[in-house]
C-alpha positions as CSV (number, residue, x, y, z in Angstrom):
1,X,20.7,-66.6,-48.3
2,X,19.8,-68.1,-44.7
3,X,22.4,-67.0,-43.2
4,X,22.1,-63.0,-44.3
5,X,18.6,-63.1,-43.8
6,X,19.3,-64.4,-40.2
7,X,21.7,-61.2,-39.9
8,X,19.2,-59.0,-41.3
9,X,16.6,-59.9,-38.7
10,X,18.9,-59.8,-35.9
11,X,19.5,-56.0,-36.8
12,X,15.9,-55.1,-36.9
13,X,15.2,-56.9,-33.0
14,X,18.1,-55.2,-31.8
15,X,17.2,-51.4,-33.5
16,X,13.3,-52.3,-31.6
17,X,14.8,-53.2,-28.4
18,X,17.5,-50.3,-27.9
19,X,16.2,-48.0,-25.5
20,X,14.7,-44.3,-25.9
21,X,17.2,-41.1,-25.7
22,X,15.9,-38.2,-23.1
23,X,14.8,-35.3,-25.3
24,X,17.8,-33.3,-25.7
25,X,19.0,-30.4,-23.5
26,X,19.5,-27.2,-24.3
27,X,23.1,-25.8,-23.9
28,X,23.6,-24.1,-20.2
29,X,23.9,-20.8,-21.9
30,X,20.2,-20.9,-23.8
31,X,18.0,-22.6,-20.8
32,X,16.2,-20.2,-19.0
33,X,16.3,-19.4,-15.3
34,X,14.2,-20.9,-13.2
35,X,10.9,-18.4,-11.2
36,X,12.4,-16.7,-8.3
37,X,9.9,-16.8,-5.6
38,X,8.8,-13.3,-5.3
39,X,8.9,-12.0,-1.7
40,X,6.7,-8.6,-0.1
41,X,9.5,-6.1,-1.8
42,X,9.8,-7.6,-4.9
43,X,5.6,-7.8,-5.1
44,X,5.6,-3.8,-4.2
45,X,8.0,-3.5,-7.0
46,X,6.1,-5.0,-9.6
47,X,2.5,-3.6,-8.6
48,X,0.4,-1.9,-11.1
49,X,0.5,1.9,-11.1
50,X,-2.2,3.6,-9.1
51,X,-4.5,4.4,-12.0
52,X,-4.6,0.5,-12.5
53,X,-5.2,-0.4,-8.9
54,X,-8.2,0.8,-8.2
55,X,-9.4,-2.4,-6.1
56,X,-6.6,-2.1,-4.1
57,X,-8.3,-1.3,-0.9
58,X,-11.8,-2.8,-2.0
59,X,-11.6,-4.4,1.9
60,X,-9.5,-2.6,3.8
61,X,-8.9,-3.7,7.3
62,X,-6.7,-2.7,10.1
63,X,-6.6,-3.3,13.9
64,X,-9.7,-4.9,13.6
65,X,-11.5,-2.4,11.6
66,X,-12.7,-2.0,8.5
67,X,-14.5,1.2,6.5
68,X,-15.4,2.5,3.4
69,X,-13.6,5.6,1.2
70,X,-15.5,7.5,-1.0
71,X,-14.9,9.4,-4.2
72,X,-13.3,11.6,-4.5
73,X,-10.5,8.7,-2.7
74,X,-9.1,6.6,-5.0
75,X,-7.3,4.1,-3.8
76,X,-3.9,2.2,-4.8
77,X,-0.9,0.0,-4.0
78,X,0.5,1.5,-1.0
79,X,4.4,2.5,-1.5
80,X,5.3,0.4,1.9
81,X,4.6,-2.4,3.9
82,X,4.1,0.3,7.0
83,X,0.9,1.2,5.3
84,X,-2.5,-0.7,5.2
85,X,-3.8,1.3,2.9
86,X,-3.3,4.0,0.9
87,X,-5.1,6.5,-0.9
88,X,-5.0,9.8,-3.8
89,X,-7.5,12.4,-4.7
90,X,-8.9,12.4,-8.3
91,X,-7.4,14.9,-9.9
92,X,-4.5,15.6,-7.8
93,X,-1.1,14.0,-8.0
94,X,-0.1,15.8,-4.9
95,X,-2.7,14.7,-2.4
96,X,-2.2,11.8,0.1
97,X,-4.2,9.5,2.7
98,X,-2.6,7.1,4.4
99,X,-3.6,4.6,7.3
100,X,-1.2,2.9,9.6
101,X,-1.2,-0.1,11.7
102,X,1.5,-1.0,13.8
103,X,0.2,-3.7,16.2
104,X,-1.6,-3.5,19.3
105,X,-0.5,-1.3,21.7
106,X,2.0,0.0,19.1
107,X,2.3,3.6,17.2
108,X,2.2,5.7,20.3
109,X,-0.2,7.9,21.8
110,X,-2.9,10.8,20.1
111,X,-0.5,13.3,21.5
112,X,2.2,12.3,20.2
113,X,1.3,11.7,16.9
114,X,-0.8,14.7,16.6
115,X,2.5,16.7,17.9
116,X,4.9,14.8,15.6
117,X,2.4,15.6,12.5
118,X,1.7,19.4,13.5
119,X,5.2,19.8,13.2
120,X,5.3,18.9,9.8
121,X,3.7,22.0,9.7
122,X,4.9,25.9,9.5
123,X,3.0,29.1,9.3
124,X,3.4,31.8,6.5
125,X,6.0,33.5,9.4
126,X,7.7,30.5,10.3
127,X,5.8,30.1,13.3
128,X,3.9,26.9,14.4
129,X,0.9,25.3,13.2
130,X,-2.4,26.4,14.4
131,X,-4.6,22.7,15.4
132,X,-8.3,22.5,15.4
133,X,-8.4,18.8,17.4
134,X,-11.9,17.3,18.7
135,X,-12.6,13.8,19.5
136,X,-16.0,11.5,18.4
137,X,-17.6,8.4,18.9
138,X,-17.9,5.7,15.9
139,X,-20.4,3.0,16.7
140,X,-18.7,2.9,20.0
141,X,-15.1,3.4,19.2
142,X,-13.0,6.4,19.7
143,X,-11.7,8.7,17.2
144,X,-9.6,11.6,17.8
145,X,-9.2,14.2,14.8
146,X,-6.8,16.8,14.2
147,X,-6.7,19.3,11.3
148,X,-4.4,22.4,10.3
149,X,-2.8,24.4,7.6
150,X,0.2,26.0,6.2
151,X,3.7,25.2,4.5
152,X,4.0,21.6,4.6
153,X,7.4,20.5,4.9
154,X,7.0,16.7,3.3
155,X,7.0,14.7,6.2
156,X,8.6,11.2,6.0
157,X,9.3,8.6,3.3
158,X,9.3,5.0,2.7
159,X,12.4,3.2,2.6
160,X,14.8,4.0,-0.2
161,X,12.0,6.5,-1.6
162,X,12.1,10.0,-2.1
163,X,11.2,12.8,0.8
164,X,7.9,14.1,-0.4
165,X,8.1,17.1,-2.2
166,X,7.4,20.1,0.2
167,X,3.4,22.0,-0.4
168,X,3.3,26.0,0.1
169,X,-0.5,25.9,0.7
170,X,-1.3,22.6,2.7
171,X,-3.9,21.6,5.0
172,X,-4.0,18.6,7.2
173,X,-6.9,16.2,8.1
174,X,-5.8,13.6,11.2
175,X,-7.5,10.7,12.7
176,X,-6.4,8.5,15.1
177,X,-9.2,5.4,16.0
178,X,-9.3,2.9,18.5
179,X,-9.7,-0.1,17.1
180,X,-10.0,-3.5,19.0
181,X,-6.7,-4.8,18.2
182,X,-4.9,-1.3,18.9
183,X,-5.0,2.6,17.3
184,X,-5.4,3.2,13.2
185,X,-4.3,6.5,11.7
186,X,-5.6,8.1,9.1
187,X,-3.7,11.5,7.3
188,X,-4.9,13.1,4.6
189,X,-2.0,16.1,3.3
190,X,-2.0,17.8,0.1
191,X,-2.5,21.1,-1.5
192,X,-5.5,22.9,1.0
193,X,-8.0,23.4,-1.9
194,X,-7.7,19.6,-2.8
195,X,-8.2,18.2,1.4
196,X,-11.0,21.1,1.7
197,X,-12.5,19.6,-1.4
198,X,-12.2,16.0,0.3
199,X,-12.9,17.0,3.2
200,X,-17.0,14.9,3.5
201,X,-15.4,12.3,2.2
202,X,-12.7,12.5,4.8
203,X,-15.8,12.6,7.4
204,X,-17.6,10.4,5.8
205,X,-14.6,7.3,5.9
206,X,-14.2,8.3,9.6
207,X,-18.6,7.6,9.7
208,X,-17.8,4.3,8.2
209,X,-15.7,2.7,10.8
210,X,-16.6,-0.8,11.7
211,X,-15.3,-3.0,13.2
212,X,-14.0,-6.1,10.9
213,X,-15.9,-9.3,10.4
């Protein structure tokens, strides 16, 4: 009897003393991958849908400027990284503003621009775009603006998107500002009724220009 009971104790230390297993692993084929880090195109893939992003541009700043976009603007996730913001019309799927910032001393000139945009542009006759262009003074920044109408012939798309869908009855509203860290532009395109309708709004964004804290 001594000598089992000896036994029987020697079993129990040595089940207490033998070490803990790891938690087991799942086979390879049930784990789950681990988080890809999600880089700028991947984030503009997965952003909400305009009607979700309405805070998009709550602070929008460019080239060292900020400013404010009234209803009817609403804005939204803009489609490329070209674009610092980005803007619809309520009401209008068709309707566009967009602001670029390329750098400082990047983009080109007013000219240039305002050419290259006209162009976009074609008369009922197939002739070229008529431009109303006049230039103003935001707390002491420049700002050149440029509007016209006609047949609008979609102008130019992100990367790997669509070309914009051509408009019969357009109308243009252009702004290009001078901003301490280099030019902003600002164009508003979509169906004329819709830009006429936006078109305070338009004036009063341009008002708003500030420069950014």
């Amino acid at each position: 009897m001594r000598i089992v009971s000896l036994s029987v104790l020697a079993l129990v230390v040595t089940g207490c003393s033998k070490p803990s297993e790891p938690a087991p692993t799942a086979p390879a084929s049930q784990q789950l991958p681990a988080a890809a880090p999600r880089g700028p195109e991947l984030a503009d893939k997965a952003a909400p849908p305009a009607s979700a992003s309405a805070s998009a541009n709550a602070n929008p700043k460019a080239g060292g400027l900020t400013w404010t976009a009234p209803k009817p603007f609403v804005a939204r996730t803009p489609k490329s990284s070209m674009r610092a913001a980005e803007y619809g019309i309520e009401g209008d799927a068709q309707s566009e503003l967009t602001v670029f910032y390329f750098g400082a001393d990047q983009g080109g000139g007013v000219e240039a621009n305002f050419n290259r945009w006209l162009g976009q542009f074609k008369q009922a006759d197939g002739s070229d775009a008529v431009a109303k262009r006049s230039e103003r003074t935001v707390n002491s920044m420049s700002v050149a603006t440029i509007e016209t109408t006609g047949k609008y012939g979609g102008g130019m798309a992100p990367p790997g998107a669509p070309p914009p869908a051509a408009i019969e009855d357009a109308a243009l509203l252009g702004a290009i500002a001078k901003g301490p860290e280099g030019s902003v532009f600002f164009k508003l395109v979509g169906p004329r009724a819709s830009v006429d309708g936006a078109r305070p709004a338009f004036d009063q964004l341009l008002e708003s220009l500030r420069k950014a804290e």
